[in-house]
C-alpha positions in Angstrom: -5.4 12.7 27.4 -8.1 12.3 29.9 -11.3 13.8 28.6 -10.5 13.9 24.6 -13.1 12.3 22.4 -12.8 8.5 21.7 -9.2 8.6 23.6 -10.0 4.7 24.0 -9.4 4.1 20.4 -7.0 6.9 19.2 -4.5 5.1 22.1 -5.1 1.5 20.7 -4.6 3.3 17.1 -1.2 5.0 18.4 -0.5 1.7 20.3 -0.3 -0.2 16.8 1.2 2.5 15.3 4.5 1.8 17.8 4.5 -1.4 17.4 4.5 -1.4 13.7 7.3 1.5 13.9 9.2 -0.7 16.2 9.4 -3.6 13.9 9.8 -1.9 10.7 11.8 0.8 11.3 11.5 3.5 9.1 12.2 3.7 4.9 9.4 1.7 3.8 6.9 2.6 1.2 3.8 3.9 3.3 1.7 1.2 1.6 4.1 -1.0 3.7 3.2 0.8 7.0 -0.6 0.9 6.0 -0.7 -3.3 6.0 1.1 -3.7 9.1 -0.9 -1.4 10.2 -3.8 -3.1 9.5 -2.7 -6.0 10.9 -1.8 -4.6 14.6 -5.4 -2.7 14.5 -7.0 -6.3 13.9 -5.0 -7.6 16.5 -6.1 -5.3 19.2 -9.6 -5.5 17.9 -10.7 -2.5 16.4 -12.8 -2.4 13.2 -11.4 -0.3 10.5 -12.3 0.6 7.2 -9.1 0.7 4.6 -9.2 3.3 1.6 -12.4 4.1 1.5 -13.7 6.2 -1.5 -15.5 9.7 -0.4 -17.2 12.1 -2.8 -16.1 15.8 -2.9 -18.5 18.3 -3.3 -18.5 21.9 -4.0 -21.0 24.5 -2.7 -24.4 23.6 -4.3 -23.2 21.3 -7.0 -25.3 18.0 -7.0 -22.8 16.1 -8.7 -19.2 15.2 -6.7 -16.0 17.3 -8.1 -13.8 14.5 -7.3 -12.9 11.7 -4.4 -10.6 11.4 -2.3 -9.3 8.1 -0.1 -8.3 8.2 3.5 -6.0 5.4 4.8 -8.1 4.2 7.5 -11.6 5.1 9.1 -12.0 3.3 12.3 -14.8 2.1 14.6 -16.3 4.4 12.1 -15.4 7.4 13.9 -11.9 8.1 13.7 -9.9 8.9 10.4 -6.4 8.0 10.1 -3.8 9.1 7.5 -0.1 7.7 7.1 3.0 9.3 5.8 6.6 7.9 5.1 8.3 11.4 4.8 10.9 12.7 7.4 9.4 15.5 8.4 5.7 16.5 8.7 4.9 19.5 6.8 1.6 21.8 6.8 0.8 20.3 3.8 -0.1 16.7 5.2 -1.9 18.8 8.1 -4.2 20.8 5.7 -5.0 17.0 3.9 -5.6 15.7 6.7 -7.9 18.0 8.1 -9.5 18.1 4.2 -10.2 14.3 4.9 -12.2 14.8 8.5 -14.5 17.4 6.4 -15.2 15.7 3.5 -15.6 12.4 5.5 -17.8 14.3 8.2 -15.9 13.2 11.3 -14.6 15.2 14.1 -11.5 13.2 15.1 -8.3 11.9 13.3 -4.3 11.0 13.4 -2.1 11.8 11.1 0.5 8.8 11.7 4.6 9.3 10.3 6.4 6.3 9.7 9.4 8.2 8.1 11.4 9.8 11.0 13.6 8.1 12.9 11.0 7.8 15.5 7.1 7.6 14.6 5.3 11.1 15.0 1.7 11.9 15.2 -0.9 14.1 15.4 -4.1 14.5 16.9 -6.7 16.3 15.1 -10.2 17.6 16.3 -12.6 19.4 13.6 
């Protein structure tokens, strides 16, 4: 991992993210996952952003077409997107990656709580 942009804080991030999957298990609601989350992120000190609203826009249109809310955005630089399913699926991928363009940032984890053991990704834009 050596090398990768903002590594420092994507390991805190999947740090928390074990720890939270340790405690809870899996089966919760991902709203669930998202507070303890938040909680374990505060503890290690990193400054987050929860939810935050982002305008979608469309070619040359000067008016948004719609928003869209990432879980978290931390140290301003890192987006981070939970899931409570069992399995990934391209779907949460293509969102995710949806997120780091509209929201203009080059890295991100998509984060699963709902397998047996947590999963991530790493994403680079």
């Amino acid at each position: 991992m050596e090398g990768l942009k903002y590594v420092d804080i994507t390991q805190k991030i999947i740090g928390a993210s074990f720890e939270v999957h340790k405690f809870l298990g899996n089966g919760f609601q991902e709203v669930i996952y998202q507070r303890a989350l938040a909680y374990e992120m505060s503890q290690v000190g990193l400054g987050f952003a929860r939810e935050i609203e982002q305008n979608i826009f469309y070619k040359d249109l000067e008016k948004p077409i719609g928003t869209r809310r990432a879980d978290f955005v931390v140290e301003g630089k890192i987006l981070v997107e939970l899931k409570a399913v069992i399995q990934l699926e391209d779907v949460h991928l293509a969102q995710a990656l949806n997120y780091l363009k509209a929201y203009k940032l080059e890295v991100g984890l998509l984060i699963n709580f709902g397998s047996k053991s947590m999963t991530f990704k790493r994403l680079v834009r």
